[in-house]
PyMOL Python script that loads the backbone (N, CA, C, O; Angstrom):
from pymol import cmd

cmd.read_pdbstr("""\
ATOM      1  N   UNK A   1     107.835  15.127  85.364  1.00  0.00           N
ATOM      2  CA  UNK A   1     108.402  15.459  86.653  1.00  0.00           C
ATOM      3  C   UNK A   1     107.873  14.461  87.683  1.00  0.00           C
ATOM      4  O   UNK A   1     106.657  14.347  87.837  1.00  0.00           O
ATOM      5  N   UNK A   2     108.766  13.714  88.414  1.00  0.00           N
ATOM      6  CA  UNK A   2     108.135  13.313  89.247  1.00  0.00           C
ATOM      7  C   UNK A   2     107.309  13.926  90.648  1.00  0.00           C
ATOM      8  O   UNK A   2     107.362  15.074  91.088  1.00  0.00           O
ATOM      9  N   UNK A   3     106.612  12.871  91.129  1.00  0.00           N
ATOM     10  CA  UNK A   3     105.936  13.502  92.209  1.00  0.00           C
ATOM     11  C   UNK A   3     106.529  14.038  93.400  1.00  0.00           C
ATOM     12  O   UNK A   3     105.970  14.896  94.084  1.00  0.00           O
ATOM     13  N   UNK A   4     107.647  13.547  93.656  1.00  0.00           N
ATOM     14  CA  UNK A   4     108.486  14.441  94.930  1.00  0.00           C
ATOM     15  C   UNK A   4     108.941  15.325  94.499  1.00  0.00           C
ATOM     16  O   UNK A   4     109.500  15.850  95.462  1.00  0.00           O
ATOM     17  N   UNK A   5     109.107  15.886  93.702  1.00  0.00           N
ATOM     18  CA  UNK A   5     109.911  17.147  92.864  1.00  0.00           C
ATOM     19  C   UNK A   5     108.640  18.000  93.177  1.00  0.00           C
ATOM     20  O   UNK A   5     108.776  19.014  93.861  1.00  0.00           O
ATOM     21  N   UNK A   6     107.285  17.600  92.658  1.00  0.00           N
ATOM     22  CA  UNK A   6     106.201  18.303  92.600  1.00  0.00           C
ATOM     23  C   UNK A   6     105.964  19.053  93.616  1.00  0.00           C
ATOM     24  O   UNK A   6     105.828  20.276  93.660  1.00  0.00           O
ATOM     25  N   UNK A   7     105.893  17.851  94.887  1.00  0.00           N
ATOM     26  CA  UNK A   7     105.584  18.755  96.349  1.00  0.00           C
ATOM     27  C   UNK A   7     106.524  19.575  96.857  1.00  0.00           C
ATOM     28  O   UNK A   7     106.340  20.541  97.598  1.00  0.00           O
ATOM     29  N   UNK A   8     107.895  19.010  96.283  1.00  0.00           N
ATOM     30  CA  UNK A   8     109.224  20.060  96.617  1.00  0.00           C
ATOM     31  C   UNK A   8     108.637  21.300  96.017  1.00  0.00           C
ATOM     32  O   UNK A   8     108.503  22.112  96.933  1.00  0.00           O
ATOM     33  N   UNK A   9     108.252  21.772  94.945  1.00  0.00           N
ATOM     34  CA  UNK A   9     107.771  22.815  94.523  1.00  0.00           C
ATOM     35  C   UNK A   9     107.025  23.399  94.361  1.00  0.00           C
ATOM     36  O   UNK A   9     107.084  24.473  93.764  1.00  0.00           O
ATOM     37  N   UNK A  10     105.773  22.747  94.976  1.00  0.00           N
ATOM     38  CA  UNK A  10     104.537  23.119  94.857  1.00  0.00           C
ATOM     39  C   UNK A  10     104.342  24.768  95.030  1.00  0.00           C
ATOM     40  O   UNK A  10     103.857  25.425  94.109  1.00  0.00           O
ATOM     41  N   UNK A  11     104.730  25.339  96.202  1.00  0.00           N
ATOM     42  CA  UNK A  11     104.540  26.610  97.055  1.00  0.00           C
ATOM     43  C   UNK A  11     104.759  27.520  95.598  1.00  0.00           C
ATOM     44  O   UNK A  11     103.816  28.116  95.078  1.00  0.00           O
ATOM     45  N   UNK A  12     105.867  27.526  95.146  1.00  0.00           N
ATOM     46  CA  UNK A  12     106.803  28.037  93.488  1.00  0.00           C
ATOM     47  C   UNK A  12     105.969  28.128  92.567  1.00  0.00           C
ATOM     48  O   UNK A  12     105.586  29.131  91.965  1.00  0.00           O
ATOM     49  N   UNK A  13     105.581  26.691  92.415  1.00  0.00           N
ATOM     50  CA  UNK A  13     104.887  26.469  91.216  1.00  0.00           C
ATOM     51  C   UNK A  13     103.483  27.572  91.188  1.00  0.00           C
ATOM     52  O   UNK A  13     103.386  28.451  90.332  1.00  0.00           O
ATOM     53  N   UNK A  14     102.361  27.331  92.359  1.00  0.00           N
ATOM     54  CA  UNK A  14     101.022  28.219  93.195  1.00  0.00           C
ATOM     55  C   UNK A  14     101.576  29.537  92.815  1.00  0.00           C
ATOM     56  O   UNK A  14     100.958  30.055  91.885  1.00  0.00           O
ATOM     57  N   UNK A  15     102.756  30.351  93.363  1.00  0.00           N
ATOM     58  CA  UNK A  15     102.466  31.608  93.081  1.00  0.00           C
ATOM     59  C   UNK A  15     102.761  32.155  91.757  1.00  0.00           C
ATOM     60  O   UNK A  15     102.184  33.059  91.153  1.00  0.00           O
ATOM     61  N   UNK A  16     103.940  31.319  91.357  1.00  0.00           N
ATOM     62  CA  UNK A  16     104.206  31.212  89.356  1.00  0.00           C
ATOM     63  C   UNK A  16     103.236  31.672  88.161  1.00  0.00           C
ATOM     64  O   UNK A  16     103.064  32.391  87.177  1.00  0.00           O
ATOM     65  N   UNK A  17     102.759  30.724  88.992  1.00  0.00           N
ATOM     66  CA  UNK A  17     100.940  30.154  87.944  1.00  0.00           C
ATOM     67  C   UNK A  17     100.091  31.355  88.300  1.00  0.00           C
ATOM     68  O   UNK A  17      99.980  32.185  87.398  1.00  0.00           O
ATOM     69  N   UNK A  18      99.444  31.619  89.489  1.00  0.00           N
ATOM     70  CA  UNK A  18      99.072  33.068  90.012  1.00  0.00           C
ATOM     71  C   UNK A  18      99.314  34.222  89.151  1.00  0.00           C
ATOM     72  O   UNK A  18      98.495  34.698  88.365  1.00  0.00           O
ATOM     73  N   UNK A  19     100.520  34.641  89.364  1.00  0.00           N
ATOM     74  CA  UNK A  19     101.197  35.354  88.664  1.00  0.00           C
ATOM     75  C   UNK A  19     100.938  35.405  87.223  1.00  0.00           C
ATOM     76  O   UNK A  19     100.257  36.344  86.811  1.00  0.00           O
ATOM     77  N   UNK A  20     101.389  34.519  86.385  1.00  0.00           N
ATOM     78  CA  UNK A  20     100.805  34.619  85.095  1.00  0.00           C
ATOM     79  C   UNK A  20      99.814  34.054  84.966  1.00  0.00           C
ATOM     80  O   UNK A  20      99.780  33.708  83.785  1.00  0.00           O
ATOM     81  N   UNK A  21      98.607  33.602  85.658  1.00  0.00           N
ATOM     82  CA  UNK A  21      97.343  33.817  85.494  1.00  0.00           C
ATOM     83  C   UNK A  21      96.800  35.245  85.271  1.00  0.00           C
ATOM     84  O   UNK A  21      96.002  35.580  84.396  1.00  0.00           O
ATOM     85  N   UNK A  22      97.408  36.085  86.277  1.00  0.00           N
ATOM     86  CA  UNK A  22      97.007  37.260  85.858  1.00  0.00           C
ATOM     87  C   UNK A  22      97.743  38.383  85.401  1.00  0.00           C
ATOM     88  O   UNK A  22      97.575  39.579  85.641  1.00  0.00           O
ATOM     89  N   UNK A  23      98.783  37.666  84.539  1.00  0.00           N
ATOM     90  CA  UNK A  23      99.269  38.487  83.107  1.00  0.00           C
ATOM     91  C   UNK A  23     100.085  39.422  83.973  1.00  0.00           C
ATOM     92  O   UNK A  23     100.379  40.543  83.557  1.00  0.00           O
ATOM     93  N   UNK A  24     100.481  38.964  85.238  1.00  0.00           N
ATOM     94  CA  UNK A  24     101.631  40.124  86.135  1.00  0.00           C
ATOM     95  C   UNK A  24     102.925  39.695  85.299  1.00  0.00           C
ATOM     96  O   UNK A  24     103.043  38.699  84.585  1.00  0.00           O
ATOM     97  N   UNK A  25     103.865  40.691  85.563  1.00  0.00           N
ATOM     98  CA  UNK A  25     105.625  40.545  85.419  1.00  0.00           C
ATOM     99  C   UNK A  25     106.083  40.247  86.881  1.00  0.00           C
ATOM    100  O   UNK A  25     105.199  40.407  87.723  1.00  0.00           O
ATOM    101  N   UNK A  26     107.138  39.898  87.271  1.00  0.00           N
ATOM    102  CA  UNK A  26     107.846  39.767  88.333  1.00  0.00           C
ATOM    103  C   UNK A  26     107.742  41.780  89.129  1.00  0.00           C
ATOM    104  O   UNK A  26     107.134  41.921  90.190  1.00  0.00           O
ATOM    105  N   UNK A  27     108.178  42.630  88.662  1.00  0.00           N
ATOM    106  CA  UNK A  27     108.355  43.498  88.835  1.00  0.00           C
ATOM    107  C   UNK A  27     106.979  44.066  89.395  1.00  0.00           C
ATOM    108  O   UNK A  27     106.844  44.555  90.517  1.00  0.00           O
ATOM    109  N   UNK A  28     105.603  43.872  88.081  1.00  0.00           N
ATOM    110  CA  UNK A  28     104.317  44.317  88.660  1.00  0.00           C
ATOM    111  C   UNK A  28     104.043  43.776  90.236  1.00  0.00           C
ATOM    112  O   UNK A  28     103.348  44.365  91.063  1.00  0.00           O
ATOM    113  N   UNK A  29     104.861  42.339  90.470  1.00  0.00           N
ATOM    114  CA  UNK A  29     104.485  41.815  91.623  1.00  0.00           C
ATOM    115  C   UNK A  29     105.022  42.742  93.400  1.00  0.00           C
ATOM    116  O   UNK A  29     104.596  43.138  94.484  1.00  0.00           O
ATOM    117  N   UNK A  30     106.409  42.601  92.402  1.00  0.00           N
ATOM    118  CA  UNK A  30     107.183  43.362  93.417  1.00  0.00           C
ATOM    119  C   UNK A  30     106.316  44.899  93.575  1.00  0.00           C
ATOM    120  O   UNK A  30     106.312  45.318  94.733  1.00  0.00           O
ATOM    121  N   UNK A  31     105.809  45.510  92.861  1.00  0.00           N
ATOM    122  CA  UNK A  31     105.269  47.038  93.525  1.00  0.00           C
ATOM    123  C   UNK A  31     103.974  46.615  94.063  1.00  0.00           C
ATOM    124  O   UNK A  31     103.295  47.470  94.631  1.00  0.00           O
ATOM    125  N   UNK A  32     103.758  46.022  94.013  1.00  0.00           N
ATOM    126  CA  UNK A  32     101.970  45.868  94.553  1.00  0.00           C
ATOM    127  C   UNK A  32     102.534  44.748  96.021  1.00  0.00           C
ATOM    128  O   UNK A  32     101.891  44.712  97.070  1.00  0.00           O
ATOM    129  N   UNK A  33     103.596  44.065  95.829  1.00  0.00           N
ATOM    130  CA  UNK A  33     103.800  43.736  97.607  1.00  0.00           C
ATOM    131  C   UNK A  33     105.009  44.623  98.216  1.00  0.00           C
ATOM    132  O   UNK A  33     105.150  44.404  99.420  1.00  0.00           O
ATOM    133  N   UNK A  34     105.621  45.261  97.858  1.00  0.00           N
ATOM    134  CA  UNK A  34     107.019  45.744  97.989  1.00  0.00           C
ATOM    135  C   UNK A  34     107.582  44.926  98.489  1.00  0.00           C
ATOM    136  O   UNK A  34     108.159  45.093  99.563  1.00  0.00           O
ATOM    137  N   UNK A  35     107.564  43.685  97.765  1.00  0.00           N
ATOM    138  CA  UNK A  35     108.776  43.001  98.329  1.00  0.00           C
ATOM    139  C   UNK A  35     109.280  42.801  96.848  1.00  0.00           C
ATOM    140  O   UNK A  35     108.568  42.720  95.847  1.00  0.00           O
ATOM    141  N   UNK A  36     111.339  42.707  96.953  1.00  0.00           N
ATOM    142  CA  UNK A  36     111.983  43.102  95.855  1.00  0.00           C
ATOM    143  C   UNK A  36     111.784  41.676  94.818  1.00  0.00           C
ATOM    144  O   UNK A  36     111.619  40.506  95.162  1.00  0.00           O
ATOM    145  N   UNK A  37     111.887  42.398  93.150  1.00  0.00           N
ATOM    146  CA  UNK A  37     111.473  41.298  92.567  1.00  0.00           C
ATOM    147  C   UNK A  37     112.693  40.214  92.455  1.00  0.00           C
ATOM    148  O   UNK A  37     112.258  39.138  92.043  1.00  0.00           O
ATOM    149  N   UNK A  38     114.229  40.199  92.731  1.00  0.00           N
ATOM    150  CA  UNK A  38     114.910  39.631  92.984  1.00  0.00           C
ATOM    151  C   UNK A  38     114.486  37.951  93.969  1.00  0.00           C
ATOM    152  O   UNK A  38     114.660  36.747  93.783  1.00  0.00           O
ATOM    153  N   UNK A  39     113.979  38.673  94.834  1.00  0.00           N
ATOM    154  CA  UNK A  39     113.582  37.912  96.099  1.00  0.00           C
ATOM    155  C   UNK A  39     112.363  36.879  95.398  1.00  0.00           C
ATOM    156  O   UNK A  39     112.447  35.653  95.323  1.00  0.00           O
ATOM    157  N   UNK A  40     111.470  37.545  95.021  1.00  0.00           N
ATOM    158  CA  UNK A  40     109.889  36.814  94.091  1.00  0.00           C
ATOM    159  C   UNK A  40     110.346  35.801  93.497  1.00  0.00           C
ATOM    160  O   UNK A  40     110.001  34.671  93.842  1.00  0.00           O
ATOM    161  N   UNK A  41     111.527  36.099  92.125  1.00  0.00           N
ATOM    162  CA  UNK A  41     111.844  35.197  91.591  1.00  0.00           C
ATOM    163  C   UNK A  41     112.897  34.300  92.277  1.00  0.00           C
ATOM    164  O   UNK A  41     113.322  33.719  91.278  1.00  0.00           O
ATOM    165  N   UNK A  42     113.444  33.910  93.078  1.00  0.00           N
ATOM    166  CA  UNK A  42     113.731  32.877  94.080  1.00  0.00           C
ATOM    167  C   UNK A  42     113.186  32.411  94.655  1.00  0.00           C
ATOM    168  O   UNK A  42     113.618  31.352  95.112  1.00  0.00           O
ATOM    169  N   UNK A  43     111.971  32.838  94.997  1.00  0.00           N
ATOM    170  CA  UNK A  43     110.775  31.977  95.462  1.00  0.00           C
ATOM    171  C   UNK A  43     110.342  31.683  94.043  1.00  0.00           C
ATOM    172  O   UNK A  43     110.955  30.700  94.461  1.00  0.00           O
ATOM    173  N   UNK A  44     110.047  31.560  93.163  1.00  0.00           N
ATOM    174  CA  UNK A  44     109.188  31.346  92.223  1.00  0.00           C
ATOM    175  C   UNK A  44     110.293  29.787  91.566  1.00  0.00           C
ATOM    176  O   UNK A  44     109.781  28.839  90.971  1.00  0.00           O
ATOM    177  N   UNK A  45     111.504  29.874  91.814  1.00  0.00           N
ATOM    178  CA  UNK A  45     112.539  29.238  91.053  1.00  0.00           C
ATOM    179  C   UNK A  45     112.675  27.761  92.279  1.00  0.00           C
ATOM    180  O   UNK A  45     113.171  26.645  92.124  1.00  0.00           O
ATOM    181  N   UNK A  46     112.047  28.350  93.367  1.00  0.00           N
ATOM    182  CA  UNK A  46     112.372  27.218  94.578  1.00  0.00           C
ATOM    183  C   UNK A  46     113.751  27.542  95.179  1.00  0.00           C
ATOM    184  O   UNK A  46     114.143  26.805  96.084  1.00  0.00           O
ATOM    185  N   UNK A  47     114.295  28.256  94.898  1.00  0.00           N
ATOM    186  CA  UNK A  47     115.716  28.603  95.525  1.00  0.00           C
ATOM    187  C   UNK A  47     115.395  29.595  96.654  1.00  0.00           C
ATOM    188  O   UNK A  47     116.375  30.269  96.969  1.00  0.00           O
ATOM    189  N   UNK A  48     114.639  29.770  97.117  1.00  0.00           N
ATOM    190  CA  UNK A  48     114.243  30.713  98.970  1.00  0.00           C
ATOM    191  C   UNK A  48     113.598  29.482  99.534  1.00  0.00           C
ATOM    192  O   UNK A  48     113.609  28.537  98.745  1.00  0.00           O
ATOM    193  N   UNK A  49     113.293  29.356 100.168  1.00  0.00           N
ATOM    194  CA  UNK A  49     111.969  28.824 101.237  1.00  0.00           C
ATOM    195  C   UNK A  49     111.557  29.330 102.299  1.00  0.00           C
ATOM    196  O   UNK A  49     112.283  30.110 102.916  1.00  0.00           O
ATOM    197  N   UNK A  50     110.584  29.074 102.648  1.00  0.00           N
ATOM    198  CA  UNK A  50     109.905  29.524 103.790  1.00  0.00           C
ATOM    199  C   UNK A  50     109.926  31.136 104.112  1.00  0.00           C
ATOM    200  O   UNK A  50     110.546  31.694 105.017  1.00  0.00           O
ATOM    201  N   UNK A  51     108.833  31.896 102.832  1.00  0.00           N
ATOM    202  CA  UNK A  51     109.138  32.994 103.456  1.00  0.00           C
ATOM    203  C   UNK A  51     108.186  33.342 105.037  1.00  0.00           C
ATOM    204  O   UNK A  51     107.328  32.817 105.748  1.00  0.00           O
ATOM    205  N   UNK A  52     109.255  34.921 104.934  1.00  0.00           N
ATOM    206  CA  UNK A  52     108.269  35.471 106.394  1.00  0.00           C
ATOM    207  C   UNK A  52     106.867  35.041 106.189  1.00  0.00           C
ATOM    208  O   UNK A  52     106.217  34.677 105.209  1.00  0.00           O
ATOM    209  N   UNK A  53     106.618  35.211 107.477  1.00  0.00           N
ATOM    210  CA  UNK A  53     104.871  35.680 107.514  1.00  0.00           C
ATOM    211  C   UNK A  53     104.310  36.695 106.671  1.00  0.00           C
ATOM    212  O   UNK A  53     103.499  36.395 105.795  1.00  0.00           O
ATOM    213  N   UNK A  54     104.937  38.674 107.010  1.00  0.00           N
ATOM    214  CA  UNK A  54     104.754  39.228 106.324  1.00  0.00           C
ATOM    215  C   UNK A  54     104.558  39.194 104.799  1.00  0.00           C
ATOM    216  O   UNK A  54     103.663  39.798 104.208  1.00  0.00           O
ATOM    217  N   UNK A  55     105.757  38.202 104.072  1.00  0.00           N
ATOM    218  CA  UNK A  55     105.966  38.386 102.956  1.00  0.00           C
ATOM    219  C   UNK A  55     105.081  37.315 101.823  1.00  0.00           C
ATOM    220  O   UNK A  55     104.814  37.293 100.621  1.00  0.00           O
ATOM    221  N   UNK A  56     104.806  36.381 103.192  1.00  0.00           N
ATOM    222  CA  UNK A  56     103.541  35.399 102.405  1.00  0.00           C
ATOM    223  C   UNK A  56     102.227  35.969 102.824  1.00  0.00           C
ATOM    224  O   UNK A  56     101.226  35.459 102.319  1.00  0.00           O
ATOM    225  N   UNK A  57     102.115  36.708 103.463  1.00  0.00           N
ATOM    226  CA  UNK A  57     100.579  37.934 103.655  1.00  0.00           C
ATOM    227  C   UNK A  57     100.211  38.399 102.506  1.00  0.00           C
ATOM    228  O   UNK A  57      99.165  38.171 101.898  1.00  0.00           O
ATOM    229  N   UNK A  58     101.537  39.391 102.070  1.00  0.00           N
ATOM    230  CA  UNK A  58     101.736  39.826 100.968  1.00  0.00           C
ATOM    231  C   UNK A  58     101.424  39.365  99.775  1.00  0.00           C
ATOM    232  O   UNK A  58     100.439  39.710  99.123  1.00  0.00           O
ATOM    233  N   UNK A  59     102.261  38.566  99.450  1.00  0.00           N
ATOM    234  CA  UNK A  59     102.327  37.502  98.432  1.00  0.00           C
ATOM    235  C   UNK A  59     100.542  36.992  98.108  1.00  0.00           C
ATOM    236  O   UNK A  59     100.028  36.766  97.013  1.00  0.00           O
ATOM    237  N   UNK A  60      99.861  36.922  99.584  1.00  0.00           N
ATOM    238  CA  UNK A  60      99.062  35.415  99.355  1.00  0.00           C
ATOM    239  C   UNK A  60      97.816  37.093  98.619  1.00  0.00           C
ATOM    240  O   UNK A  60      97.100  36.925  97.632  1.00  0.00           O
ATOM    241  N   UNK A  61      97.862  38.208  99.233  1.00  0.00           N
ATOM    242  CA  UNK A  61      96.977  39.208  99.595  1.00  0.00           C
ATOM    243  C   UNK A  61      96.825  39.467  97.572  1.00  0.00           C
ATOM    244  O   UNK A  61      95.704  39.277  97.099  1.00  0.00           O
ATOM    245  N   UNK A  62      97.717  39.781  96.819  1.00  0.00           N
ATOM    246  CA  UNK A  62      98.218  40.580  96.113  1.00  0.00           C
ATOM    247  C   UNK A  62      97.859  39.431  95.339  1.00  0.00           C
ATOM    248  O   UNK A  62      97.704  40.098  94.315  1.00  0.00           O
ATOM    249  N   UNK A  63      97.692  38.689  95.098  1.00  0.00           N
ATOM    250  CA  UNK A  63      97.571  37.248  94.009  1.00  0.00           C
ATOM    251  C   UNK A  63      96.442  36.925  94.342  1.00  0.00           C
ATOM    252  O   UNK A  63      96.104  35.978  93.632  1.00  0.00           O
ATOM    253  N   UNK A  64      95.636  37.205  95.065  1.00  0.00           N
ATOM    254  CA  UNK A  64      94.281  36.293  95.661  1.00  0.00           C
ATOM    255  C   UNK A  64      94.237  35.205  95.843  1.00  0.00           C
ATOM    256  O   UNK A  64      93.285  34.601  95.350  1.00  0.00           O
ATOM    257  N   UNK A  65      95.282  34.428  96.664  1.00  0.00           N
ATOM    258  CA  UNK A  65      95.538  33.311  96.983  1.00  0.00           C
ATOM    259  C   UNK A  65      95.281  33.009  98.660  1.00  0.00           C
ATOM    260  O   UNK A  65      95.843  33.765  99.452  1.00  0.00           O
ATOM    261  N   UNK A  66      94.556  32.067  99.103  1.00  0.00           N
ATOM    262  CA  UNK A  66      94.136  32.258 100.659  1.00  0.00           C
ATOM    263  C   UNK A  66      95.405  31.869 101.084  1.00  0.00           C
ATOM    264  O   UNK A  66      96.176  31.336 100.285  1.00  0.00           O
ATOM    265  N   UNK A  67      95.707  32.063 102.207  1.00  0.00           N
ATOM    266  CA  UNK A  67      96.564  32.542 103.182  1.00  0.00           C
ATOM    267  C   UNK A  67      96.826  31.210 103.615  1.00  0.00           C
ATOM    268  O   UNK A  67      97.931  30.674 103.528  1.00  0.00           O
ATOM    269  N   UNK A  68      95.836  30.698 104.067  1.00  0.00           N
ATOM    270  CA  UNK A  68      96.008  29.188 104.623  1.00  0.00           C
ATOM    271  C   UNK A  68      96.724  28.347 103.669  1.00  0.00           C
ATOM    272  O   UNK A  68      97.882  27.937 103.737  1.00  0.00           O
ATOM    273  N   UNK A  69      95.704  28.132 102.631  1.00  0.00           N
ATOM    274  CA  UNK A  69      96.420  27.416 101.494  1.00  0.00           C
ATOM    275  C   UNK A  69      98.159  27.551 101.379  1.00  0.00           C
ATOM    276  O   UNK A  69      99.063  26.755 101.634  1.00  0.00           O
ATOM    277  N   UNK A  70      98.141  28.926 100.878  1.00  0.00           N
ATOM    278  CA  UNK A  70      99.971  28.707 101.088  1.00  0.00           C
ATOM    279  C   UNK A  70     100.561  27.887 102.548  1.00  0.00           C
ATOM    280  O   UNK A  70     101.454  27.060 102.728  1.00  0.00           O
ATOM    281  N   UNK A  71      99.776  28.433 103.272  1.00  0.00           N
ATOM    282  CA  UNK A  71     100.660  27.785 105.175  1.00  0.00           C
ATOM    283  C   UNK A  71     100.713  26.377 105.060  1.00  0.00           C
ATOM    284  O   UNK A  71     101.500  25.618 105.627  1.00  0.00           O
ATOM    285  N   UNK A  72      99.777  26.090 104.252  1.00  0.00           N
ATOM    286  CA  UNK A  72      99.357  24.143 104.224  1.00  0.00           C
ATOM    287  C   UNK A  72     100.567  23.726 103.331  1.00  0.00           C
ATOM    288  O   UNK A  72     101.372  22.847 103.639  1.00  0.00           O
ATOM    289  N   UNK A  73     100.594  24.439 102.230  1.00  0.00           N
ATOM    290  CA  UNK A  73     101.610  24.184 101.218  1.00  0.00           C
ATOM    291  C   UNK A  73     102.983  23.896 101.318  1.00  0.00           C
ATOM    292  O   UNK A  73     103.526  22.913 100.812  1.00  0.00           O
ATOM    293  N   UNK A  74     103.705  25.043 102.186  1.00  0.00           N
ATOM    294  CA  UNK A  74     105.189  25.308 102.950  1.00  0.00           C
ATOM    295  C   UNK A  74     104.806  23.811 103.878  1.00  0.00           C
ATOM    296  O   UNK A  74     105.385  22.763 103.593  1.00  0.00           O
ATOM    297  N   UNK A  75     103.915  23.866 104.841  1.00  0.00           N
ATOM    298  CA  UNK A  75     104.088  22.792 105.602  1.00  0.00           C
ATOM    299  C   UNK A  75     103.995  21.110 105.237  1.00  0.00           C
ATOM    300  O   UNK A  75     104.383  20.183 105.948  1.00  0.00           O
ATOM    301  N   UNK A  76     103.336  21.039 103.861  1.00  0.00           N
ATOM    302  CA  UNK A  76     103.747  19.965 103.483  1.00  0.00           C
ATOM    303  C   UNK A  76     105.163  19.652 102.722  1.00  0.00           C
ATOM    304  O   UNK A  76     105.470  18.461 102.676  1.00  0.00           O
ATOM    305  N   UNK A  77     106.142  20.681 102.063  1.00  0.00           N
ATOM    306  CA  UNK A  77     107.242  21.066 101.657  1.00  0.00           C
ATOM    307  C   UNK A  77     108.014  20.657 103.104  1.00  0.00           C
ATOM    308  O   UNK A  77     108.440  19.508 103.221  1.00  0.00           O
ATOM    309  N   UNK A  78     108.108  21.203 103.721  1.00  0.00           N
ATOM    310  CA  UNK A  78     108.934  21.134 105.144  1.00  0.00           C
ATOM    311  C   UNK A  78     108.561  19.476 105.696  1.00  0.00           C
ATOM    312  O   UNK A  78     109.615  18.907 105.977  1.00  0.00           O
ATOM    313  N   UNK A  79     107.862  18.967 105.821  1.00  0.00           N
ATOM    314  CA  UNK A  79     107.347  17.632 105.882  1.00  0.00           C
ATOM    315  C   UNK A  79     108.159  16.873 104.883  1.00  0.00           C
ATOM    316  O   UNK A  79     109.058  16.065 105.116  1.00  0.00           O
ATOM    317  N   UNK A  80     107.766  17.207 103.916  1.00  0.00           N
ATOM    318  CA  UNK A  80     108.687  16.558 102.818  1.00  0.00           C
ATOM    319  C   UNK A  80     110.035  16.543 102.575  1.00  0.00           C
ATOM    320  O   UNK A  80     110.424  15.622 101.857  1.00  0.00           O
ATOM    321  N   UNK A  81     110.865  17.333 102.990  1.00  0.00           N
ATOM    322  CA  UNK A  81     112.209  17.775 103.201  1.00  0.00           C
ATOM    323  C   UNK A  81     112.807  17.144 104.712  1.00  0.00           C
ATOM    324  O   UNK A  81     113.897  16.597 104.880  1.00  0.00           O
ATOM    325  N   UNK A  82     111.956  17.349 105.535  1.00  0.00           N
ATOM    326  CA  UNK A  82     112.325  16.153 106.482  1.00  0.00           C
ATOM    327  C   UNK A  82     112.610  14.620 106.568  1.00  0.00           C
ATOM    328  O   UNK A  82     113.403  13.949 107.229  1.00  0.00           O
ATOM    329  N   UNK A  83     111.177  14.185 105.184  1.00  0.00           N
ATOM    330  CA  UNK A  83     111.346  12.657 105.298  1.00  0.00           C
ATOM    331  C   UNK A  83     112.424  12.465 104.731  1.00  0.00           C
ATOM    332  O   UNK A  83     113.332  11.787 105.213  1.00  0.00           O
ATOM    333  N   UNK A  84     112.457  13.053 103.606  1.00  0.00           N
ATOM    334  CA  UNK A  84     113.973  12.700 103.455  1.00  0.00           C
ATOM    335  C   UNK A  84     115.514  13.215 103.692  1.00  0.00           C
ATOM    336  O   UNK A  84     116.549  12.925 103.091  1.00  0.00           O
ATOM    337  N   UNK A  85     115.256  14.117 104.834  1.00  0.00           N
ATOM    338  CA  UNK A  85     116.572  14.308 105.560  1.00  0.00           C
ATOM    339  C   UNK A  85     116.982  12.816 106.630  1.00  0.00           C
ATOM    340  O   UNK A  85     117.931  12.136 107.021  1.00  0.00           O
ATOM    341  N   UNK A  86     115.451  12.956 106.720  1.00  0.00           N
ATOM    342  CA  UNK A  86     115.140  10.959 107.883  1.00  0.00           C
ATOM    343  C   UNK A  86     115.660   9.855 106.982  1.00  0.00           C
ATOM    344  O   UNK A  86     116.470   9.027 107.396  1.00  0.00           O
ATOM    345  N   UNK A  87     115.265   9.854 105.952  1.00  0.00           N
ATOM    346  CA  UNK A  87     116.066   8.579 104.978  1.00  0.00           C
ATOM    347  C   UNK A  87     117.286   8.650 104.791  1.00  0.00           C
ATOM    348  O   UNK A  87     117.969   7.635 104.932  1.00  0.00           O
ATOM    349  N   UNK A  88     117.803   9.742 104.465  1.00  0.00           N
ATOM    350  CA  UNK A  88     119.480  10.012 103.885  1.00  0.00           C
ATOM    351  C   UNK A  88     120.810   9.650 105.659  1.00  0.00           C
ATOM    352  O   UNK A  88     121.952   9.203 105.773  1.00  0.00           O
ATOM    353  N   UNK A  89     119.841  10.127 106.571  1.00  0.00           N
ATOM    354  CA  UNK A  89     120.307   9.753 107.842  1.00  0.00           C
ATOM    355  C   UNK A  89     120.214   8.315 108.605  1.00  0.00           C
ATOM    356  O   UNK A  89     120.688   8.183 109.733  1.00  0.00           O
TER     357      UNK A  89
END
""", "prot")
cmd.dss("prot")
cmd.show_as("cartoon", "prot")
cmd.util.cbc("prot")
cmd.orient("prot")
């Protein structure tokens, strides 16, 4: 995979890995944040971005993932999606 693909997905990839680090299902995820597992796996696939605040609280709370870390993550994604909205323009 190349490396722009990588940072495109990084955020996906972090809670993926999380996730089956600790032997969760999509579903276990969804009851322990109530957010629906429909939604999880679109974030997990890269097809959502940028969730809420709430739902990356959630997310970051329920996985033991710091909070910041994800915020740094999305914001280098969004950075990255810009430069090359700037190139294609």
């Amino acid at each position: 995979m190349e490396e722009g693909m990588r940072i495109e997905r990084l955020f996906s990839e972090v809670i993926k890995s999380k996730r089956l680090e600790k032997g969760w299902s999509l579903k276990e995820v969804s009851i322990k944040t109530g957010i629906n597992a429909s939604y999880l796996n679109r974030l997990e696939k890269g097809e959502r971005k940028n969730p809420s605040a709430i739902a990356l609280f959630k997310i970051s709370k329920s996985l033991d993932i710091n909070i910041m870390f994800l915020i740094k993550v999305l914001l280098i994604e969004e950075e990255k999606r810009n430069m090359v909205k700037d190139c294609i323009n």
